[in-house]
N, C-alpha and C positions, 0 to 999 in steps of 0.2 A: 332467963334461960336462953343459953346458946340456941340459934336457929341453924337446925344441920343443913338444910339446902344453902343458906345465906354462906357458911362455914365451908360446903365443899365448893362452892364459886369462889371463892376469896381462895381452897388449894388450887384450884382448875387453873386459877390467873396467876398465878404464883409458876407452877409448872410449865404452862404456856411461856413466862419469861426465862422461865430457867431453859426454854427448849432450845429460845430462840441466841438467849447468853452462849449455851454452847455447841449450837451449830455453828456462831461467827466465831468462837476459839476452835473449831475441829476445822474449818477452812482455814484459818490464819498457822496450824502448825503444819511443820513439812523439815523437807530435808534444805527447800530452800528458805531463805527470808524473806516475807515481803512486807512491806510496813500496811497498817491496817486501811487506811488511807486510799493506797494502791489497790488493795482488795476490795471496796466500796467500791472504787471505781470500776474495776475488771468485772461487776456482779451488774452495775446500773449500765455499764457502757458508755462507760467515762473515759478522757484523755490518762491511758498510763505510760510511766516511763519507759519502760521494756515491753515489749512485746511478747515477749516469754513469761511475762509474770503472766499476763491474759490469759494466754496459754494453759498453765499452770492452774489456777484458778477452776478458767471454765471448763477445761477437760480433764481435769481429775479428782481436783480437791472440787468440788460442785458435785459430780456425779457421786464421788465417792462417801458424800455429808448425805445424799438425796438417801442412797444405798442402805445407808447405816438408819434411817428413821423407817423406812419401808419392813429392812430385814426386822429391825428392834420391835417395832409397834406387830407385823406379823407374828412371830414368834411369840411376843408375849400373850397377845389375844389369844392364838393358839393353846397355849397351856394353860389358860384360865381356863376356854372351854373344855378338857379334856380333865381336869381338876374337877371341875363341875361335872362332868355327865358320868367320872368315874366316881367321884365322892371321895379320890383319894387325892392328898395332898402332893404326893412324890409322883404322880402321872406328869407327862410334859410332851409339848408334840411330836415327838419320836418314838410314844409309844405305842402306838398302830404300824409299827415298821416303816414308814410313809420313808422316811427320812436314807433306810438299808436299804430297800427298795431305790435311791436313787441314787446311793453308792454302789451298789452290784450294778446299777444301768452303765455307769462313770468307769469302775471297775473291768467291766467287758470292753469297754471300747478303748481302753488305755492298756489293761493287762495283756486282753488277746486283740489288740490292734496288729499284731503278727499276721493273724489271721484270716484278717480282711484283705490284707495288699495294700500296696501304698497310698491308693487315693484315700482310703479311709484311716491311717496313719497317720494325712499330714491334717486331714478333718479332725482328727480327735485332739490336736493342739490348740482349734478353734476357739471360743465361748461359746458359740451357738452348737457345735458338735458336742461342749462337754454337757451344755443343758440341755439339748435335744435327748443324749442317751440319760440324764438325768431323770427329765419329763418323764422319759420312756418308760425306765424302772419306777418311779413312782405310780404312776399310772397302774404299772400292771401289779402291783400291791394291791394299791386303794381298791383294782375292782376285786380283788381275790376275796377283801376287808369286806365290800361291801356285798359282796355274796355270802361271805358267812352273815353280816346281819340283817341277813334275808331266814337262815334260817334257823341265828339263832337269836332268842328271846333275852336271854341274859347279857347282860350289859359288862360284867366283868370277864365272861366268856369270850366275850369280845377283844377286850384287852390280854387278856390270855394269848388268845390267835394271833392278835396282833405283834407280842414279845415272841412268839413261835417262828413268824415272818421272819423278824427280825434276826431270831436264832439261824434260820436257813439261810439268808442271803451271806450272814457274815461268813457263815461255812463255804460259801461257793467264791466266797471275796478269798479264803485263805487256800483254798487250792488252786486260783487262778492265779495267787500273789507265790507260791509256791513254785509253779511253772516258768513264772515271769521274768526277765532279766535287772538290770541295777539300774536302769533309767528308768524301764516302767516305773518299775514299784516305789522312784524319786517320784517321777511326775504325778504317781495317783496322791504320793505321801504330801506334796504341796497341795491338791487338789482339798484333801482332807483337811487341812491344817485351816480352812476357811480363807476368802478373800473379799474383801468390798470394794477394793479398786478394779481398776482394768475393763470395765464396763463402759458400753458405748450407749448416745442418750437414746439408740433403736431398742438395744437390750433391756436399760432401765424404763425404758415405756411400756413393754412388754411384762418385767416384773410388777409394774405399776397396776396395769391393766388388770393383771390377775389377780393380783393385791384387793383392788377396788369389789372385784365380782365374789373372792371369797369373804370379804367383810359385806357385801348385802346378803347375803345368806344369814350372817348373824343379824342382822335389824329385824329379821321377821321372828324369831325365838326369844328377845330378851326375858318375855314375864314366863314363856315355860323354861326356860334357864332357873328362873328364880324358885321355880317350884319343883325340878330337879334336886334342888340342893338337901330337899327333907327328904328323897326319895321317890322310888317313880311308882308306891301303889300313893301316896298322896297325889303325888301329879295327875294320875289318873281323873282320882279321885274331886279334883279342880275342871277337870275336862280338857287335860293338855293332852295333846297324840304323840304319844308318846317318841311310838316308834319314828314317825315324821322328824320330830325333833332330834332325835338322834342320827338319823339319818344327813339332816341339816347339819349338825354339827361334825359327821363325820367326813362331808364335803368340802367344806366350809376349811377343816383344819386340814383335809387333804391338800387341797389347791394350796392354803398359805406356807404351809410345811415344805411341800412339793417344790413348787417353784422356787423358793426361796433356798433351800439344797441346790437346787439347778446351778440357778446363778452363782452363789456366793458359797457352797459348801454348805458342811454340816456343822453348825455355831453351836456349842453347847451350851445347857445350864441357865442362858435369858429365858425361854420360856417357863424354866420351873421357880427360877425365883424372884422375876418382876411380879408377878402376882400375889405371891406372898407380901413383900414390900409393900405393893399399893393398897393389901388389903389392912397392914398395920397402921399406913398413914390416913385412909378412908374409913377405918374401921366400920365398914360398914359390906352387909352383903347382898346389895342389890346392883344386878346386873348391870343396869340403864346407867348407872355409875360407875362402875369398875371397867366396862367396858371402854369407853373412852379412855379411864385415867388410865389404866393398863399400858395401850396404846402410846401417850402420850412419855407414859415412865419407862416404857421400854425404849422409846427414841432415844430417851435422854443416855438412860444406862449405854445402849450401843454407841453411841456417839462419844460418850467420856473413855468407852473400852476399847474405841477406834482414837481415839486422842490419845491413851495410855500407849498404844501400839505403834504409833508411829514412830515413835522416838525422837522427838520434838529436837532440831538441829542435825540431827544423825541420819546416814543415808539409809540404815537399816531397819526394816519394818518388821514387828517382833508378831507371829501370828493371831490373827484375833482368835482364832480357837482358845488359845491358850490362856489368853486375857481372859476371855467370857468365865472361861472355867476358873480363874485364880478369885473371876470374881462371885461367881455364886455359890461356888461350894463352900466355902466359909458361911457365909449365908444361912443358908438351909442346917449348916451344922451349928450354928447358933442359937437358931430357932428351934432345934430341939434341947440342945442343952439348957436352955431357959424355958425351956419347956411353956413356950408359946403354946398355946390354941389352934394350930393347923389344920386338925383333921375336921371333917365335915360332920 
C-alpha cells in the first residue's frame, strides 16, 4: 500500500525541480541572447563578457522571474481560499471586488489625471503612483467587504456584495473611460492588459513584504479551512470561529489580491484554475497540503505564461493577461466537460 505522505513528498520534490528548471529557462529567454553560462555568472557575480548582459539579467529578467513566483503563488493561494470559504468551485480572487476596487483606484488617476493638474499627471506614469491609487482602491473595497461581514452572517451574502462592488466600480470605470481622451484610455488599456516587468527591487520588496504578511494569516486557519469545506454549521460544530476565520481569509486574500493588482495588474484565471490542477495531482483535500502545493504550482504555471509571453528571440512581448487567460479557460472548460468532481 502506497504511503500518501511518502507519495506527496516525492510530488513536492518533483515540483520544487520543476520550479527551479523553469525559473532558469524564464531568465535565459528575452529579446536578447545570452548563452546560459553568461547567466550563471551575471546571477553568482561571476566574470561576463558584456556588461549589458549583467544588466539584462539582474535588472529585469531577475526581478521579472522573482515577480512572476510571488504574483503566481499569491493568486493561486488566494483562489484556493476563496473556493474554500465559498464552497464554490468558479469563485477566484476577484470575487470580493478586491481586484475593481483597484482598477477604478488606476482608473481615476489615469482617466481623470486631467483633473488633478500636471504634477499629478506626470505621477500617474509612475509604478509607485499607479500602486499607490491601486492600494487606494483596493483598500476602500476591502473595508466596504469587511463592514458588510460585520453585519452579515451569510457567507454567500458576502460574495453577492462582493460581485455587486464589483458591478459599481466597472460602471464608474465606463463613464470615466467615456469622458476620457485616446491616450488615457491606451495608457489605462496597457495598465489592464497586466505586467511583471519594469519593477524596481524597492517595489518588488514591497510586493514581497505583503506577500509574506497575507500568507501568515493563512498559517493560523489551515485545520478550520479543512473544516469549512463540509460547511460552517459542522465547523461550528468542531469548535472552529467561524466568523474569525472568515475574517482571516477575507484579509489574507485582500492584501494578496490587492497588492498584487497594484503592482502587476489584473492577471486573470491563475487563481481559479492552479487549484483545481493541484487538487487533481494531490488528490487530496487537506489544506496543510494544498497550501503549499498551490503556491509552488502557481509559480510554475506563471513563469511558463511569462516564458510563453515573451516571445523567445522577438523584441515583442505578448500580454500576460492574455496568456493567463488562453491558459485557464480551457482548463476549467475541460473539467466540466469531463465532468471532473469540482464542486465542494
Amino acid at each position: 500500500m502506497i504511503n500518501p505522505t511518502k507519495s506527496y513528498r516525492n510530488t513536492f520534490i518533483i515540483l520544487l525541480f520543476t520550479l527551479v528548471l523553469i525559473w532558469f529557462v524564464n531568465i535565459s529567454l528575452g529579446s536578447v541572447y545570452i548563452p546560459l553560462k553568461q547567466i550563471i555568472a551575471s546571477l553568482f557575480n561571476g566574470e561576463v563578457e558584456k556588461e549589458s548582459w549583467k544588466s539584462i539579467v539582474l535588472n529585469y529578467r531577475l526581478p521579472k522571474a522573482i515577480t512572476a513566483i510571488i504574483v503566481g503563488s499569491g493568486l493561486s493561494i488566494s483562489g484556493l481560499l476563496m473556493q474554500t470559504l465559498f464552497r464554490n468551485p468558479l469563485a477566484g480572487p476577484f470575487v470580493l471586488g478586491i481586484s475593481s476596487g483597484a482598477s477604478l483606484g488606476v482608473a481615476i488617476l489615469i482617466l481623470g489625471a486631467s483633473f488633478f493638474g500636471a504634477n499629478i499627471t506626470s505621477y500617474a506614469f509612475t509604478n509607485f503612483g499607479l500602486a499607490f491609487a491601486a492600494s487606494l482602491g483596493a483598500f476602500l473595497v476591502l473595508s466596504a467587504v469587511m463592514l458588510a461581514a460585520i453585519k452579515v452572517r451569510n457567507t454567500m451574502s458576502i460574495l453577492i456584495i462582493g460581485l455587486m462592488f464589483g458591478s459599481l466600480t466597472s460602471a464608474v470605470i465606463s463613464i470615466l473611460a467615456y469622458f476620457s481622451s485616446a491616450s488615457q484610455l491606451q495608457q489605462y488599456m496597457f495598465w489592464s492588459f497586466g505586467s511583471l516587468g519594469n519593477l524596481s527591487w524597492n517595489e518588488i520588496l514591497a510586493l514581497l513584504v505583503t506577500f509574506l504578511i497575507g500568507i501568515s494569516f493563512v498559517i493560523f486557519i489551515i485545520k478550520p479551512l479543512n473544516s469549512l469545506l463540509l460547511g460552517e454549521n459542522y465547523a461550528k460544530s468542531m469548535g472552529v470561529n467561524v466568523k474569525r476565520t472568515r475574517n482571516f481569509v477575507l484579509i489574507s486574500t485582500s492584501l494578496l489580491t490587492g497588492v498584487i493588482t497594484a503592482f502587476s495588474g489584473p492577471i486573470a484565471f491563475i487563481g481559479l484554475a492552479v487549484p483545481h490542477l493541484t487538487k487533481l495531482l494531490f488528490n487530496t483535500s487537506n489544506h496543510k497540503t494544498l497550501i503549499p502545493a498551490v503556491a509552488i504550482s502557481g509559480a510554475i504555471i506563471m513563469l511558463i505564461c511569462d516564458s510563453i509571453a515573451q516571445l523567445p528571440t522577438s523584441e515583442f512581448t505578448l500580454p500576460i493577461n492574455a496568456i493567463t487567460s488562453l491558459f485557464g479557460a480551457p482548463i476549467i472548460i475541460w473539467l466540466l466537460v469531463r465532468k471532473r468532481k469540482i464542486y465542494y
